[in-house]
C-alpha positions as CSV (number, residue, x, y, z in Angstrom):
1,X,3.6,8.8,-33.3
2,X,2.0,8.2,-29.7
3,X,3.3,9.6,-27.0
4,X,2.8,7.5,-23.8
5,X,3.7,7.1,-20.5
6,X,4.6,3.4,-18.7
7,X,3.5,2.3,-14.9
8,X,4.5,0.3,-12.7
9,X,3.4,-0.5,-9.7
10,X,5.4,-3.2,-7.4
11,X,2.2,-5.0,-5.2
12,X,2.2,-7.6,-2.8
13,X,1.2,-10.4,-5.0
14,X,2.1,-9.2,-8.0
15,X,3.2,-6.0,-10.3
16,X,1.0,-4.4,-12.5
17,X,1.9,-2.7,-16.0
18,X,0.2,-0.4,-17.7
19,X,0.7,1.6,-20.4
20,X,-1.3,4.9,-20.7
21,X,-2.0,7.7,-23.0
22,X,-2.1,11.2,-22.1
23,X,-5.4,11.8,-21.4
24,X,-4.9,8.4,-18.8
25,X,-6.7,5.7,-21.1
26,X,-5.2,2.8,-20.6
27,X,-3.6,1.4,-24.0
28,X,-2.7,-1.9,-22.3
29,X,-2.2,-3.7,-19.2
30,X,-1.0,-6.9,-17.8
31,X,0.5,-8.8,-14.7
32,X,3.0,-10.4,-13.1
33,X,3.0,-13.1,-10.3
34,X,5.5,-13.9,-8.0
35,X,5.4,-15.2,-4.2
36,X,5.4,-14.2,-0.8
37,X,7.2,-16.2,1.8
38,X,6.4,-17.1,5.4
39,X,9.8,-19.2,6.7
40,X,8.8,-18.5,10.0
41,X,6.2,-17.5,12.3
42,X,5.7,-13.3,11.8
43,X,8.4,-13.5,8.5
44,X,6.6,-12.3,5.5
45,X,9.2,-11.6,2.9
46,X,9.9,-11.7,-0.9
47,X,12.8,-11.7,-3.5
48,X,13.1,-8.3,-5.3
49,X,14.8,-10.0,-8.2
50,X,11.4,-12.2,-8.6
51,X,10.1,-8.2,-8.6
52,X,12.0,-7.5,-11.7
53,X,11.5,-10.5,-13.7
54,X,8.1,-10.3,-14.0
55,X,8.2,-6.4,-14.7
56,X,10.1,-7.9,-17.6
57,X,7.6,-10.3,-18.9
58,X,4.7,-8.0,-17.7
59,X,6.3,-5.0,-20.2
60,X,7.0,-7.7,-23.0
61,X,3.2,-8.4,-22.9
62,X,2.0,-5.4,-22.3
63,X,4.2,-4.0,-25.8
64,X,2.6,-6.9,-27.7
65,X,-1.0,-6.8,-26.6
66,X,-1.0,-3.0,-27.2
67,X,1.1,-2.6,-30.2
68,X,3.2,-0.2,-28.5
69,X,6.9,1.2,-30.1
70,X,9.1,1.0,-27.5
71,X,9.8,4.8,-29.1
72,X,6.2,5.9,-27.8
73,X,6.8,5.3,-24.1
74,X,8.5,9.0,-23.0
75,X,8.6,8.3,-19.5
76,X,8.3,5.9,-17.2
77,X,7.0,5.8,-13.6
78,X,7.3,2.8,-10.6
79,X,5.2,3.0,-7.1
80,X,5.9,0.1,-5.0
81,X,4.6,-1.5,-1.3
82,X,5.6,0.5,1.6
83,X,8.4,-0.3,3.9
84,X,10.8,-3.2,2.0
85,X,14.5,-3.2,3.0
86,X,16.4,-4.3,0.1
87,X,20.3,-4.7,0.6
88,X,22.2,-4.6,-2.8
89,X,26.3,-5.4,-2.5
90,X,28.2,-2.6,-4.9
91,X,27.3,-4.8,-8.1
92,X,23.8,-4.4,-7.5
93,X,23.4,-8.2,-6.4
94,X,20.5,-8.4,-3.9
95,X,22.1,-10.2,-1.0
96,X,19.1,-11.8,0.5
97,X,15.1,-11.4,0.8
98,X,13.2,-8.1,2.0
99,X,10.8,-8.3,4.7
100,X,7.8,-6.9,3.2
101,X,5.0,-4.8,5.4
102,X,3.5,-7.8,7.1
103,X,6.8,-8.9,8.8
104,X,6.8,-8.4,12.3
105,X,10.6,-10.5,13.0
106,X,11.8,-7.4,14.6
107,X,9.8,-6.7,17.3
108,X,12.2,-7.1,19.7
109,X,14.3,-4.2,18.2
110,X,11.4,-1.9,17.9
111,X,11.2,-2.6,21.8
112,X,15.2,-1.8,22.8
113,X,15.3,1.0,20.5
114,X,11.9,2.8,22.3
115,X,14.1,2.4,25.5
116,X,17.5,3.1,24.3
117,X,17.0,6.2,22.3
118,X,13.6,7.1,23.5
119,X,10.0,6.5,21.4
120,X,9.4,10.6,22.0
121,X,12.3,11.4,20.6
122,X,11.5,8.5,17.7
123,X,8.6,10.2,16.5
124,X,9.8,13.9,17.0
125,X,12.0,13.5,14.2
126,X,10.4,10.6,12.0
127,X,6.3,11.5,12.9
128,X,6.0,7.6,12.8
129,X,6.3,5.4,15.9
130,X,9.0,2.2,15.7
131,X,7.4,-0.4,14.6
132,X,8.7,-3.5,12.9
133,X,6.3,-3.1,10.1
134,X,9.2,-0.1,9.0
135,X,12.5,-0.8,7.0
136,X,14.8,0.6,10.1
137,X,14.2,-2.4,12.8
138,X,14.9,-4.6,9.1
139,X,18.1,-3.4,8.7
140,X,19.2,-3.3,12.4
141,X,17.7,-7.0,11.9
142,X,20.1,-7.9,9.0
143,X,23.0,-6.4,11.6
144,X,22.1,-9.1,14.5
145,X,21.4,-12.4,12.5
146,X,22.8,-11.5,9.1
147,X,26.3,-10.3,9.7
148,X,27.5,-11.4,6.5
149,X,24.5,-9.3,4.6
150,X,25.0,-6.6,6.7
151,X,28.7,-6.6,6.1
152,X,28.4,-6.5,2.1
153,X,25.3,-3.8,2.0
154,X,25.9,-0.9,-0.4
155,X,22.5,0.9,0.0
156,X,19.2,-0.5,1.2
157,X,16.5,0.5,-1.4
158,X,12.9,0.9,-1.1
159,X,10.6,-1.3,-3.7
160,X,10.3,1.2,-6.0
161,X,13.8,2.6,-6.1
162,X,14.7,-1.4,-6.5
163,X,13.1,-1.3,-10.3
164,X,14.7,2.3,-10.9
165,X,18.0,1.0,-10.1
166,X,17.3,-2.0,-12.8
167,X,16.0,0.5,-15.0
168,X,18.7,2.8,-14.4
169,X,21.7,1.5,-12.5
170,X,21.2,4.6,-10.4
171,X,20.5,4.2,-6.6
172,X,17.7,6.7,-5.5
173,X,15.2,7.3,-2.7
174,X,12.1,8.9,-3.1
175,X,10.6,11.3,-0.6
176,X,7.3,9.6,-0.2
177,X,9.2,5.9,1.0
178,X,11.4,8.3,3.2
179,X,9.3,7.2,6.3
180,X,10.0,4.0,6.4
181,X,13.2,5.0,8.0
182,X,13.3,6.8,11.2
183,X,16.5,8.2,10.5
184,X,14.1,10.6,8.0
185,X,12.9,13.9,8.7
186,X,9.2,14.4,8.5
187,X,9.4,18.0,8.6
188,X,12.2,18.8,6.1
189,X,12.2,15.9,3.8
190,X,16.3,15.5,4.6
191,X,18.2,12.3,6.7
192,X,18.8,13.2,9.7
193,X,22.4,12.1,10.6
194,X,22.2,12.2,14.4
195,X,19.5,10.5,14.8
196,X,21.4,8.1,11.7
197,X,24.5,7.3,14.6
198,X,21.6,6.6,17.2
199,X,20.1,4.3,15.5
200,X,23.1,2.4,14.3
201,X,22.4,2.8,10.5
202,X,25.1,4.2,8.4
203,X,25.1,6.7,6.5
204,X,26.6,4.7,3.5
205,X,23.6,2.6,3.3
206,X,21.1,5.8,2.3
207,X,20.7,7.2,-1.5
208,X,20.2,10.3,-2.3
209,X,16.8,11.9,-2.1
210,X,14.6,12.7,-5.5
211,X,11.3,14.6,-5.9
212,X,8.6,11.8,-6.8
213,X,8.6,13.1,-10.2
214,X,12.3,14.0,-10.7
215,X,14.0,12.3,-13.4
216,X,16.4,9.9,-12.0
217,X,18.3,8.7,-15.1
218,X,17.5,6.7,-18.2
219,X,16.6,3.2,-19.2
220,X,20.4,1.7,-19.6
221,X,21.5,-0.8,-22.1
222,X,20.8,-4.0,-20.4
223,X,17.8,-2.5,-18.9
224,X,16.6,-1.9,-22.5
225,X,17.3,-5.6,-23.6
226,X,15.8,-7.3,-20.5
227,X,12.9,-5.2,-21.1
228,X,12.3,-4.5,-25.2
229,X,12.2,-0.6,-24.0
230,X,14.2,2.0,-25.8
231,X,17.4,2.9,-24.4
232,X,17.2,6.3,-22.7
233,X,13.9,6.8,-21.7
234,X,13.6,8.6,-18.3
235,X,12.7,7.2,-15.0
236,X,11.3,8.9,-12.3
237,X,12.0,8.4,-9.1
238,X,8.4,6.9,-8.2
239,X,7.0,6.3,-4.6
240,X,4.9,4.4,-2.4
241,X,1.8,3.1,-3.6
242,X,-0.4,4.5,-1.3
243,X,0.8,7.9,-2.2
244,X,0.3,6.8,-6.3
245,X,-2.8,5.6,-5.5
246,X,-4.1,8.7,-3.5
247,X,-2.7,10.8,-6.3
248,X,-4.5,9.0,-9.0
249,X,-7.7,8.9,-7.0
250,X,-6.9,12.8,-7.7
251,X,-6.6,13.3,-4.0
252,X,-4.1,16.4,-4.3
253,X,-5.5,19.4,-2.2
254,X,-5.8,19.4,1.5
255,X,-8.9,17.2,3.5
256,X,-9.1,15.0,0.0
257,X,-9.1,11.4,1.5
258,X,-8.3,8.0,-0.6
259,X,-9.5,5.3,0.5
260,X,-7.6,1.7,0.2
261,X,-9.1,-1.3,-1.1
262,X,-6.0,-3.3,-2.0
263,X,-4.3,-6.5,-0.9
264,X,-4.3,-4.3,2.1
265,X,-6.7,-1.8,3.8
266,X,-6.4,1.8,4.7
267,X,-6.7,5.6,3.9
268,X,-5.1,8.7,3.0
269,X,-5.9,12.3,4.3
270,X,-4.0,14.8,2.2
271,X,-2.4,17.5,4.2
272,X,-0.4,20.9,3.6
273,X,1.1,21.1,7.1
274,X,3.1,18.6,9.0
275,X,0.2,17.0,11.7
276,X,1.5,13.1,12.8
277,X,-0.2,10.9,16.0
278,X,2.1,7.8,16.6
279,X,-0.5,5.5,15.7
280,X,-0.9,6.2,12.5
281,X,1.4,6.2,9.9
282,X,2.5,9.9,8.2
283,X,4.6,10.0,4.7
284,X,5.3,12.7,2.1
285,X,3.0,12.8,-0.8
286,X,4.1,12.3,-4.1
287,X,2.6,15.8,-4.7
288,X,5.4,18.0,-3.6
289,X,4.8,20.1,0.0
290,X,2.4,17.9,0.9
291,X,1.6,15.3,3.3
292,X,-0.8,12.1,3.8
293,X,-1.6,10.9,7.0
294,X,-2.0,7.7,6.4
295,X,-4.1,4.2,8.3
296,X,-2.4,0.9,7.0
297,X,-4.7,-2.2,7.7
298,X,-3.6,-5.3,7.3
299,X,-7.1,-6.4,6.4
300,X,-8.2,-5.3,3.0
301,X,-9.3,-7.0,-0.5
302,X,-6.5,-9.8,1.0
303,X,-9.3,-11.0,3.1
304,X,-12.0,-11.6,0.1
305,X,-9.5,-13.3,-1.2
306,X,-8.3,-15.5,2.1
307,X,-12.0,-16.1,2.1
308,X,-12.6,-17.2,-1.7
309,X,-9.9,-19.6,-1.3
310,X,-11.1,-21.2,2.0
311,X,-15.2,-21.3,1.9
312,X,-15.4,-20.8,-2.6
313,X,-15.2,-24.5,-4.0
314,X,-18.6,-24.4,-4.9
315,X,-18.9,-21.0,-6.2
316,X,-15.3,-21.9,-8.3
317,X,-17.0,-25.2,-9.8
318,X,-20.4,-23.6,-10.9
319,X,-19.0,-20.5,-12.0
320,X,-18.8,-21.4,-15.6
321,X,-22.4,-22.8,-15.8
322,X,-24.0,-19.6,-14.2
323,X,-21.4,-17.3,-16.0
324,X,-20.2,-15.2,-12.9
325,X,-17.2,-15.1,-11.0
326,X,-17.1,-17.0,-7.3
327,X,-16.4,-12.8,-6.1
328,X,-19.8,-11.7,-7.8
329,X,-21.6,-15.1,-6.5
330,X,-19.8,-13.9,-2.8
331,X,-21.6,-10.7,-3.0
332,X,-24.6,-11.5,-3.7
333,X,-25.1,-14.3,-0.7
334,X,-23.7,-11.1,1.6
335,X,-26.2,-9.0,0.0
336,X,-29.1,-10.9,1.1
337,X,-27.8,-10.8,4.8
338,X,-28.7,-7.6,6.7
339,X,-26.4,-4.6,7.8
340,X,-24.7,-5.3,10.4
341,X,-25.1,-9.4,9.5
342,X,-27.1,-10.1,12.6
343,X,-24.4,-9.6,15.3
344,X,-22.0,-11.3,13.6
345,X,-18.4,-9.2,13.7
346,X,-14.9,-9.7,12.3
347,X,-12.0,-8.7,13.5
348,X,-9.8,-8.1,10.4
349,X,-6.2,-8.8,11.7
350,X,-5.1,-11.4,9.8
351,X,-1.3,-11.1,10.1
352,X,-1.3,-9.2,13.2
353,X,-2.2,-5.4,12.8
354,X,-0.8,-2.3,12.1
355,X,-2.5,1.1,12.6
356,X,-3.7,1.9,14.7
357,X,-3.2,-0.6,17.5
358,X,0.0,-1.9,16.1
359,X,-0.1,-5.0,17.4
360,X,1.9,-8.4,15.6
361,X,-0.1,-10.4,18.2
362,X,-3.2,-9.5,17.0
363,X,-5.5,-12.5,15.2
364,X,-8.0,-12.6,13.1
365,X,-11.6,-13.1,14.9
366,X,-15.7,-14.1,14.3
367,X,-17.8,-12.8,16.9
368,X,-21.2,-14.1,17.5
369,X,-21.4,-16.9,15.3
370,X,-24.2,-19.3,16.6
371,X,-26.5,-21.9,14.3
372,X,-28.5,-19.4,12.8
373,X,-25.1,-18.2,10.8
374,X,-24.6,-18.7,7.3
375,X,-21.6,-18.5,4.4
376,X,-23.2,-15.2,3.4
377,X,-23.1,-14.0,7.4
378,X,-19.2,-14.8,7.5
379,X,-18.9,-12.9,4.1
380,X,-20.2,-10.1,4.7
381,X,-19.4,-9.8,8.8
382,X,-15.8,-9.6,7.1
383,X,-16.5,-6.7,4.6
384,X,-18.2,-4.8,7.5
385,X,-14.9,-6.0,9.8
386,X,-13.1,-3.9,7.3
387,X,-15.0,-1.2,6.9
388,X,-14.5,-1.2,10.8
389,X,-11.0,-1.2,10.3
390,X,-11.3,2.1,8.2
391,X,-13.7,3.8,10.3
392,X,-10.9,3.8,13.0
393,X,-8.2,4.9,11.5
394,X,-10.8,7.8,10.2
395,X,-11.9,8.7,13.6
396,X,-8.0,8.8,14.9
397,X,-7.4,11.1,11.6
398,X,-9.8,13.2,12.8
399,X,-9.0,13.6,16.5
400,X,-5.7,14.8,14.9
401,X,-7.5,17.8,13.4
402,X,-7.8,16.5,9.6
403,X,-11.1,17.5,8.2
404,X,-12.2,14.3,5.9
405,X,-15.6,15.0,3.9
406,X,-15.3,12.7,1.1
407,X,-13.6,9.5,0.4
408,X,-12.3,8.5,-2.9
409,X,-12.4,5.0,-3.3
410,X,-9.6,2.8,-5.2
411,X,-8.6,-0.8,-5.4
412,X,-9.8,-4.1,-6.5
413,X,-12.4,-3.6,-3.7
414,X,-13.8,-0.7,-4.7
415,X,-15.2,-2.9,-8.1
416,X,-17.5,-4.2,-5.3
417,X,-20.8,-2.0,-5.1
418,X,-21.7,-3.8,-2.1
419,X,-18.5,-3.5,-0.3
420,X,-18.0,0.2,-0.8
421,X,-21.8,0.7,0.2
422,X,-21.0,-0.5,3.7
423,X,-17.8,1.3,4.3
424,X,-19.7,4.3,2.7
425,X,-22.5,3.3,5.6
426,X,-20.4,2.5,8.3
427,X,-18.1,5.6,8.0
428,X,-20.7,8.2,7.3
429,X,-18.9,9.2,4.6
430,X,-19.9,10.1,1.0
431,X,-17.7,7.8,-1.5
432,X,-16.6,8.4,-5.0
433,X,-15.1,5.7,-7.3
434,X,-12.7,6.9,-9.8
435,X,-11.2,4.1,-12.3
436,X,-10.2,2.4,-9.1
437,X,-8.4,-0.6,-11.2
438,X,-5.8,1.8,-12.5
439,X,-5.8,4.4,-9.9
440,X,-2.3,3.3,-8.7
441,X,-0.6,2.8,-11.7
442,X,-1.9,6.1,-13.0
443,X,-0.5,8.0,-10.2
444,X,3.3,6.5,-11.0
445,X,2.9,7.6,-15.0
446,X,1.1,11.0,-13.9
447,X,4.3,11.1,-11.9
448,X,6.4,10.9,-15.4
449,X,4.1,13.2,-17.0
450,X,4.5,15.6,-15.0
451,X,8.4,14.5,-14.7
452,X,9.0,15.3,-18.6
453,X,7.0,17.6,-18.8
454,X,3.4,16.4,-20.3
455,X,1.4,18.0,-17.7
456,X,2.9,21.7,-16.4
457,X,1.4,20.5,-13.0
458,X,-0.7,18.0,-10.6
459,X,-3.4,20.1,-11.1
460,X,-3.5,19.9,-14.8
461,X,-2.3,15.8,-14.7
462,X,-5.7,15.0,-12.5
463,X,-8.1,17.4,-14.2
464,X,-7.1,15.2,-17.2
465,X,-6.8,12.3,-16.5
466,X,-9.0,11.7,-13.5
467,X,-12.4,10.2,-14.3
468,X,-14.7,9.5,-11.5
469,X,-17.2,6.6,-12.2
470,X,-20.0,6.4,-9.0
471,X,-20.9,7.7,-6.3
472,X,-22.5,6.8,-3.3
473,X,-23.9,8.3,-0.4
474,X,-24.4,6.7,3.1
475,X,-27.8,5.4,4.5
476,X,-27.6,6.8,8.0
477,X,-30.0,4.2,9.3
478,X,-27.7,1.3,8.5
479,X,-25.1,3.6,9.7
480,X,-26.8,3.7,13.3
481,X,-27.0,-0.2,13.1
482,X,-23.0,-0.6,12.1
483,X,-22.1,2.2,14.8
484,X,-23.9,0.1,17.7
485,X,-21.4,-2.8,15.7
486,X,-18.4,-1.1,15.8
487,X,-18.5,0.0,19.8
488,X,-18.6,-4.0,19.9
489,X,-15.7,-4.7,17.7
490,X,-13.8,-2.4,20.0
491,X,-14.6,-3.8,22.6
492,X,-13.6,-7.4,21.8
493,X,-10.0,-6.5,20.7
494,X,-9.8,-4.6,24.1
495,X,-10.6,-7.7,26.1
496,X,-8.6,-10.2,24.0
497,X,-5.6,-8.0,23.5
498,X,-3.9,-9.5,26.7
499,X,-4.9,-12.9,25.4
500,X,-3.4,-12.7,22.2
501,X,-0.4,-11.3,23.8
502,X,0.3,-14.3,26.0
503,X,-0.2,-16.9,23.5
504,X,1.6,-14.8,21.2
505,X,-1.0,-14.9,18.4
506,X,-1.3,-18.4,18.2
């Protein structure tokens, strides 16, 4: 008999299931869709129970497709998006939508709370700034215009903890999804009860907190019938996908850096000692005694796709004939434009920003477009707009003290040759390309692995399973070209930030 290990991995537009074998081949795969919804200007939010259902249909496939006895899967692993607030009553009922990471609604909190209780002594305990991006200003949120909500809370869960409690029934929080709340130690990995009664959250409303790869419980009766798994199979507690897909990047020693090239942007600098700057963003690894300093764009592979939807009719409609994808016909019009696409720059801030400007005001922006531009111009001014993006959160990593050498790349982006070519020439930076599809969901099941005992250690899970596909090295040329660039795109969000302000993004 097989022995496997399950993933899952809670996205922004959809979950991903994968089931793997030990050497981290993937046996099977499959997705499943569900919404996000904008009520109102800066809301961005989504129904965990939509979550579960389609981890449900998603395993069902992925059981069929890869013949898989529900017996063969030994362990079981979720990562999830950062910062959801998820109220559950004492039934487990989820009492109303989570604001996911693009919801700015509580800005206003953020504000009073920097006053109030002080944004020094914020960070000193959390090494995160407020933000409304975070779960805390959500649930303080539920408190002023959700009374009711508020008044029924049992805990309030993070998205991965969510699917282990419908695995499990058991309510859990992870250390790597600890920073979404400020009430969270960043030093000692504990909750940190005075700064709990500052803040106004109770104490009721936080689980306990598991290792990444402890074993939370097992897969419970009506877990096991919603899902065709086998009764009993252990959960681990899971974490944030940024720290899943850094650790299935094999980014576990110290200067390692993923970078991000998801629905959303970004990177992650491994660390061994405690080193946060409030406009980044600083979480526990899912390696344990380690950190990753972390740069969360909002602009990643979610602006390929914004773009593919907007300006790809044509490449949609012929796309059959001439046997490639409108993405592939995308890349090669930006291909033909040169580095740097003329003076043409984008400003990736497509549902405000977050690091490391954090600002919900923030818009999305062409520079220099004049007659001369063309559909390849905007394309590829937008990957470079990106790659922008990461180069700033780099140089802010850096000024920090972390020493990044190499990035290793992962995400739907990083199937893009072109695309991780510029960020590899606009950074400076070598990059290596792992099997960036599965990066994410690998890191949740080397979680298990290592949770049941598979793999003795993280050293022995990567050295297995880790299998790095390219590699490319920067052209320093095109990097002098995108540098003269990048001063530019600087600039512009400097002079327009008052702008965006007063008309409050609109």
């Amino acid at each position: 008999m097989r022995e496997l290990l399950l993933g899952v991995d809670i996205g922004t537009s959809a979950c991903k299931v994968a089931v793997f074998n030990k050497q981290g081949e993937v046996i099977a795969s499959g997705n499943g869709d569900y919404q996000v919804y904008y009520p109102h200007p800066g809301w961005a939010e989504q129904n965990p129970d939509e979550w579960w259902s389609a981890v449900c249909s998603a395993i069902g496939d992925v059981l069929r497709k890869g013949n898989v006895k529900p017996e063969e899967i030994k362990g079981i692993g979720v990562d999830g998006q950062s910062w959801s607030a998820i109220p559950i009553d004492k039934d487990g009922n989820v009492l109303t939508n989570t604001p996911i990471w693009m919801d700015t609604r509580a800005q206003s909190i953020c504000d009073r709370l920097n006053v109030e209780i002080g944004a020094d002594n914020i960070f000193q305990v959390a090494g995160n700034s407020m933000q409304p991006s975070y779960s805390t200003a959500k649930i303080l949120w539920y408190k002023e215009n959700m009374p009711e909500v508020y008044a029924n809370t049992y805990k309030i869960l993070q998205s991965n903890a969510f699917i282990v409690y419908r695995f499990t029934g058991i309510c859990s929080q992870d250390k790597s999804q600890g920073y979404g709340l400020h009430c969270f130690d960043m030093r000692t990995g504990t909750w940190n009860m005075e700064m709990c009664k500052k803040l106004g959250i109770p104490e009721s409303f936080l689980s306990d907190i598991y290792e990444c790869s402890e074993i939370v419980g097992g897969v419970s009766t009506k877990a096991a019938k919603e899902t065709g798994l086998l009764e009993g199979t252990p959960v681990v507690a899971g974490a944030l996908d940024a720290a899943c897909g850094t650790l299935g990047s094999g980014v576990i020693h110290p200067g390692e850096t993923q970078e991000q090239g998801g629905q959303a942007g970004g990177m992650s600098i491994c660390l061994d000692e405690y080193a946060a700057d409030p406009r980044l963003i600083l979480s526990y690894h899912a390696v344990p005694n380690q950190w990753i300093l972390q740069g969360g764009t909002v602009g990643g592979g979610g602006v390929m796709r914004w773009i593919e939807k907007e300006l790809g009719d044509y490449e949609r409609s012929i796309a059959k004939e001439c046997g490639k994808s409108s993405l592939v016909q995308f890349n090669e019009l930006a291909e033909k434009v040169p580095a740097g696409s003329d003076g043409l720059i984008f400003l990736p801030y497509m549902s405000g920003e977050r690091s490391p400007i954090w600002d919900p005001n923030a818009k999305g922006v062409y520079y220099g477009l004049d007659f001369s531009k063309t559909k390849g111009h905007l394309i590829r001014a937008a990957m470079e707009g990106v790659a922008y993006s990461l180069k700033h959160n780099l140089d802010i990593g850096e000024k920090t003290g972390a020493k990044v050498e190499e990035l290793l790349a992962m995400g739907g982006s990083a199937n893009s040759l072109l695309w991780t070519q510029i960020k590899c020439d606009v950074t400076g930076k070598p990059i290596t390309v792992p099997s960036s599809d599965t990066a994410t969901t690998l890191g949740a099941v080397m979680l298990a692995g290592v949770g049941i005992g598979m793999y003795k250690d993280f050293e022995e899970a990567v050295k297995i399973t880790v299998k790095k596909t390219r590699h490319h090295e920067p052209d320093m040329e095109k990097h002098a070209i995108y540098q003269k660039n990048y001063e530019t795109y600087l600039e512009i969000y400097e002079n327009l930030k008052e702008t965006m302000k007063r008309t409050g993004g609109m």
